[in-house]
C-alpha positions, 0 to 999 in steps of 0.5 A, spaced: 241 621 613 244 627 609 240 624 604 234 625 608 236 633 609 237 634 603 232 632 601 228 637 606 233 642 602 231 641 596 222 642 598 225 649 599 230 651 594 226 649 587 221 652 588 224 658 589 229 657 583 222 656 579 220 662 582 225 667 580 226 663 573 219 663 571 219 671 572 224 672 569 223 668 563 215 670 563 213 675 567 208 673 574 204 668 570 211 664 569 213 666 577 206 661 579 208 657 574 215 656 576 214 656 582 209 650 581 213 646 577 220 647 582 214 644 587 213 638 583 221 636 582 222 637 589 216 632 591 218 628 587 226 628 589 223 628 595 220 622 594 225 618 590 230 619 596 225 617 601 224 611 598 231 609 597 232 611 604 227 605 606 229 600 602 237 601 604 234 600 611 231 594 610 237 591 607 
């Protein structure tokens, strides 16, 4: 079960970590980027623990 909420955790914080990097890195184009990109590790995090999750139940 932790790895499902951390999973959920993750959908929050990598987009914001992506956000402020971004901005600080490249200014507000870099923010959306960031943002964007941190979104997309997160689903994809989220989407490896799901699946994990599934096959470990099935087990």
């Amino acid at each position: 079960m932790a790895m499902a909420a951390l999973g959920c955790f993750l959908l929050l914080i990598f987009p914001i970590l992506g956000l402020v990097i971004g901005g600080w890195l490249a200014g507000r184009e870099g923010m959306i980027w960031g943002a964007g990109i941190g979104l997309v590790v997160a689903l994809g995090v989220s989407g490896v623990m799901g699946y994990a999750l599934v096959k470990a139940r099935r087990k």
